[in-house]
DRENKENU-237838 format. One line per field, with one value per residue (C-alpha): residue in three letters; x negated, y, z negated. Coordinates in Angstrom, 3 decimals. Layout:
! DRENKENU-237838
type [ALA, ...]
c1 [X, ...]
c2 [Y, ...]
c3 [Z, ...]
! end
This chain:
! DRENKENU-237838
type [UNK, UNK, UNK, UNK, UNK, UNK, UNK, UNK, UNK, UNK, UNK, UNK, UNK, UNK, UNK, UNK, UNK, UNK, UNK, UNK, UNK, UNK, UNK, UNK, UNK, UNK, UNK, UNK, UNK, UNK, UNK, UNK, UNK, UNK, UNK, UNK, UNK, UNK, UNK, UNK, UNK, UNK, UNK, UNK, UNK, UNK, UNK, UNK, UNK, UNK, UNK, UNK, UNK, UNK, UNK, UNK, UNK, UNK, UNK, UNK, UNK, UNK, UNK, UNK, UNK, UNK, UNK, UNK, UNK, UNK, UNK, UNK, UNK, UNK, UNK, UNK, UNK, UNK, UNK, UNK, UNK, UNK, UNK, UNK, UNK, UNK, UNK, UNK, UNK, UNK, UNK, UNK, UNK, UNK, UNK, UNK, UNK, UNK, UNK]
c1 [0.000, -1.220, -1.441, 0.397, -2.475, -4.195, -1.491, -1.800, -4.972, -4.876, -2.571, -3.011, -2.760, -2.742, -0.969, 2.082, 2.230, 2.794, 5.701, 7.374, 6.674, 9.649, 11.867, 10.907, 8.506, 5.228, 2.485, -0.303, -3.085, -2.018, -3.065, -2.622, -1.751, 1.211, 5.315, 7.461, 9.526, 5.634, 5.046, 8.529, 8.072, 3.993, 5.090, 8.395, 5.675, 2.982, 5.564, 7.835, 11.141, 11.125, 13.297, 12.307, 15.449, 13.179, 9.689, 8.413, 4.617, 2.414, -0.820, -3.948, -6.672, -10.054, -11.996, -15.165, -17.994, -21.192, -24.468, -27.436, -26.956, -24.991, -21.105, -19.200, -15.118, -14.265, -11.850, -8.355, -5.593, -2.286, -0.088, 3.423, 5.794, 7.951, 11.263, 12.637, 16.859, 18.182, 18.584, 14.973, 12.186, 9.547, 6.048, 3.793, 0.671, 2.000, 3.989, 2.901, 0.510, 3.565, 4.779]
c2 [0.000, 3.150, 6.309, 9.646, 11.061, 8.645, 9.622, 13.339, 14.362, 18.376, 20.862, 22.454, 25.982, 28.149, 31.150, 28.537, 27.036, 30.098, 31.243, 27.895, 28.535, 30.695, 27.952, 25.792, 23.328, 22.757, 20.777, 18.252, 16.247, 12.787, 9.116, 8.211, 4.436, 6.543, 6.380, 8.612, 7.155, 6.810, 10.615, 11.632, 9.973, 10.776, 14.817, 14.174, 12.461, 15.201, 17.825, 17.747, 18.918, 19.251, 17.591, 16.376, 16.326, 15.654, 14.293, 14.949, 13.623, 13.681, 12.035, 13.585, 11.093, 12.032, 13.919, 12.608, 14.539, 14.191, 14.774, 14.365, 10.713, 9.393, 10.243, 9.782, 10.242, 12.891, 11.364, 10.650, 13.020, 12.998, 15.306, 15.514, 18.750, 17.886, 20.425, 20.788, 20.754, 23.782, 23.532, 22.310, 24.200, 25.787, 24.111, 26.457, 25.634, 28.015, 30.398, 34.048, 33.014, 33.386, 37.218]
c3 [0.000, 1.246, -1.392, -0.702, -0.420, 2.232, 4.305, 3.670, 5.450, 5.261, 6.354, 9.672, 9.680, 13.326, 14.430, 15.601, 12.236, 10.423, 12.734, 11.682, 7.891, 8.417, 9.387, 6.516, 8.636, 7.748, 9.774, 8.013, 9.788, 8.676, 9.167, 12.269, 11.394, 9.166, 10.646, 9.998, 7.215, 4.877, 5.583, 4.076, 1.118, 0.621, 1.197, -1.459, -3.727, -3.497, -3.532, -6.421, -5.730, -1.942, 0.174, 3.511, 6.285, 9.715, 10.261, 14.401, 15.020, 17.460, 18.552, 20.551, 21.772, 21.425, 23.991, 25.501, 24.843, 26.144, 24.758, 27.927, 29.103, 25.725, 25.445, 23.194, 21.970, 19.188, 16.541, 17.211, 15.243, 14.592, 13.091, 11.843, 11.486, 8.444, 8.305, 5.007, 4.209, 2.892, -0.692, -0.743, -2.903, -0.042, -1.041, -2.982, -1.419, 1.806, -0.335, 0.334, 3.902, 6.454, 5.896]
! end
């Protein structure tokens, strides 16, 4: 079994992802062996009192670099954009960054 925080890599933070903050979704670099049902409970675990109501993901393969002869892949990522309900407490690690 897999820890919350296995799944939970970091969160990702770009100009896009602070337009959503506004929405109530958030986007984290997670495992990418993780579905979507483990992420909504590892954020509900890590995050007391928030409720999760959607989960989207997406994966992005690893470009080849190259380095004289020898290439090479960078890693793999994938990340998720979780959306919180309504009645949901925001999660105070991003309170105060999207203003």
């Amino acid at each position: 079994m897999k820890s919350a925080y296995d799944i939970i890599k970091k969160p990702v933070l770009t100009e896009k992802s602070y337009a959503d903050m506004a929405e109530k979704k958030y986007t984290f670099e997670v495992e990418v062996t993780a579905n979507k049902t483990e992420i909504k409970n590892a954020i509900e675990e890590v995050f007391e009192g928030v409720k999760v109501e959607s989960v989207n993901t997406m994966r992005t393969m690893g470009k080849i670099k190259r380095q004289g002869r020898t290439s090479g892949r960078t890693a793999e990522v994938k990340k998720a954009i979780v959306t919180l309900k309504k009645d949901s407490k925001t999660i105070p690690f991003f309170d105060g960054m999207a203003e």
